[in-house]
C-alpha positions as CSV (number, residue, x, y, z in Angstrom):
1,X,-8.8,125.5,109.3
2,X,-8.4,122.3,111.6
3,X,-8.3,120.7,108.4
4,X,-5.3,122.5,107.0
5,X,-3.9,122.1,110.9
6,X,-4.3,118.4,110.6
7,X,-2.5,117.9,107.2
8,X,0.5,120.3,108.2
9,X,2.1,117.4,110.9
10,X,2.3,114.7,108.3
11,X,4.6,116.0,106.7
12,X,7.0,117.0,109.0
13,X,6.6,113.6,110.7
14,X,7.8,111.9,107.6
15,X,11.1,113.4,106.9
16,X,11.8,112.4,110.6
17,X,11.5,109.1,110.0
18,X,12.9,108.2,107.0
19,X,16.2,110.1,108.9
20,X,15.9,107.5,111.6
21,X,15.6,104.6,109.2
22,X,18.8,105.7,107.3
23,X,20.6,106.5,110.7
24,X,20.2,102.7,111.7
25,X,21.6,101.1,108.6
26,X,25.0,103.2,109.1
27,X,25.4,102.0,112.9
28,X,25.0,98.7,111.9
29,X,27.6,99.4,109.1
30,X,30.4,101.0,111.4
31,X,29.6,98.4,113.7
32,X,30.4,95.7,110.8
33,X,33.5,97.7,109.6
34,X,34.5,98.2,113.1
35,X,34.9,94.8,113.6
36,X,36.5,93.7,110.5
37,X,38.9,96.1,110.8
38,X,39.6,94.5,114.4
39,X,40.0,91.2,112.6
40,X,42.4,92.6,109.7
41,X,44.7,94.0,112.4
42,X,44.4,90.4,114.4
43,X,45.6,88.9,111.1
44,X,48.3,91.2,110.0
45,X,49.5,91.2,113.7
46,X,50.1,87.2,113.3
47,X,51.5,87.8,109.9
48,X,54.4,89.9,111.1
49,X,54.9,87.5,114.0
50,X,55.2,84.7,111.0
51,X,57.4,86.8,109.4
52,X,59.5,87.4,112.2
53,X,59.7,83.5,113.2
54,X,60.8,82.7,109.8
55,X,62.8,84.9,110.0
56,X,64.8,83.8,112.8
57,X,64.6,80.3,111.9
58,X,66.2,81.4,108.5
59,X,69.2,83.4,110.0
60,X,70.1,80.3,112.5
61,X,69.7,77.5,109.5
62,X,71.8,80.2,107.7
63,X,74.4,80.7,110.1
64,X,74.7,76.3,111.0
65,X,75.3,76.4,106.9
66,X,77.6,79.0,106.9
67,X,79.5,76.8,109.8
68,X,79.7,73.5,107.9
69,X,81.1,75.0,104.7
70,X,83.5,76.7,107.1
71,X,84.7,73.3,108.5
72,X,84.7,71.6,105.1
73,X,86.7,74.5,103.5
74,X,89.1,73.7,106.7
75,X,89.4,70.0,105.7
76,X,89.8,70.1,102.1
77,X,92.6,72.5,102.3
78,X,94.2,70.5,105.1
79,X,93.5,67.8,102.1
80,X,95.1,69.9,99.4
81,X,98.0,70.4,101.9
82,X,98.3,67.0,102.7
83,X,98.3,65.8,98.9
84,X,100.3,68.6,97.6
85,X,103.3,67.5,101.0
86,X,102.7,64.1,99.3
87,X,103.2,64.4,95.6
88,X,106.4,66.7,96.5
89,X,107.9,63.9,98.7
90,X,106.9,61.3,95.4
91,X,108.4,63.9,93.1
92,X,111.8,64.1,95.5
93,X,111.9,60.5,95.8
94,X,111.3,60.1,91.7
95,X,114.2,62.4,91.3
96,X,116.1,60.6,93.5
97,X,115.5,57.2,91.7
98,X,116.5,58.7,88.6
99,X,119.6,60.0,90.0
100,X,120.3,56.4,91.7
101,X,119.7,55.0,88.7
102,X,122.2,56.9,86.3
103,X,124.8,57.0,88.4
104,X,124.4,53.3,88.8
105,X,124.2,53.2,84.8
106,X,127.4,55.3,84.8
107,X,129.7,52.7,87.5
108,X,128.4,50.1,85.1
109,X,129.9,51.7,82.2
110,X,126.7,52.0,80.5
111,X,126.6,56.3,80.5
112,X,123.9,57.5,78.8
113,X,124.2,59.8,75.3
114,X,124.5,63.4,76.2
115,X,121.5,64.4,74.5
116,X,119.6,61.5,76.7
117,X,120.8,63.5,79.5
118,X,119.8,66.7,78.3
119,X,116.1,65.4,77.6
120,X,116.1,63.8,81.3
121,X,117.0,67.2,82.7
122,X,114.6,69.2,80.7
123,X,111.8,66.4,81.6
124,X,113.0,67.4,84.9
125,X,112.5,71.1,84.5
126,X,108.9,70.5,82.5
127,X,107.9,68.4,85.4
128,X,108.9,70.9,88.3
129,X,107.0,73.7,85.9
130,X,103.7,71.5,86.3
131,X,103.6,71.3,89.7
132,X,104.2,74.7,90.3
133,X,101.4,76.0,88.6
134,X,98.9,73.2,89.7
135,X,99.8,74.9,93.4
136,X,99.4,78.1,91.7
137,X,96.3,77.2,90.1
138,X,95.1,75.2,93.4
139,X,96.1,78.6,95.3
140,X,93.8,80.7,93.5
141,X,90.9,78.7,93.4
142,X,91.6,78.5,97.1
143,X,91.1,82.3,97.4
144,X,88.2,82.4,95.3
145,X,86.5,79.8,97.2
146,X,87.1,82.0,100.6
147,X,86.1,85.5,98.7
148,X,82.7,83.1,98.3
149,X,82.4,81.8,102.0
150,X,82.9,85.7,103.6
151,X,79.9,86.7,100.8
């Protein structure tokens, strides 16, 4: 009987300790995933701060861009304006010529044929139908370009 004594705690000693060997390898594992789930949250903190600087950088760049184009939209139309006040004064002082000029044709008794003066008047009217749709056609690319600087 102290035989069959002897071989019963062997057996019941051996389960024990194969528990405590598996227990160890899982400590050291929550231990590892533990910390490199510290580190993943280290890194995806400084990723969101990144982002956010970039961010910030990209709205200011953004909003000095959005300022230029605002000033050179300012100057070219003064431009246009300017130009347009120009070719108006030429086209009045053209006019004028002409005018000057027939009527000095006329005291010289050199009047021109009637049609002549029909085809200067109509030349007249063609001209004056020109620059009022360049103005119209410099208008609405005016208003296109500002529907494009408020987007």
């Amino acid at each position: 009987m102290a035989n069959s004594d002897s071989t019963l705690p062997l057996p019941v000693v051996a389960p024990l300790s194969s528990r405590k060997e598996n227990v160890t390898p899982i400590g050291s594992k929550i231990a590892e995933l533990s910390e490199s789930r510290t580190e993943l949250l280290s890194r995806i903190q400084g990723l969101k701060q990144d982002l956010q600087s970039w961010r910030s950088k990209l709205d200011t760049q953004v909003k000095v861009y959005r300022d230029e184009l605002s000033e050179l939209k300012k100057s070219l139309n003064g431009e246009v304006e300017q130009l347009r006040s120009e070719f108006q004064e030429l086209r009045t002082t053209l006019q004028q010529q002409q005018e000057d000029v027939t009527a000095s044709l006329r005291n010289l008794g050199l009047q021109d044929v009637p049609g002549d003066e029909q085809l200067v008047q109509e030349n007249k009217e063609a001209e004056g139908t020109k620059v009022d749709a360049n103005c119209e056609e410099t208008q609405a690319v005016d208003k296109d370009n500002g529907k494009e600087t408020e987007n």
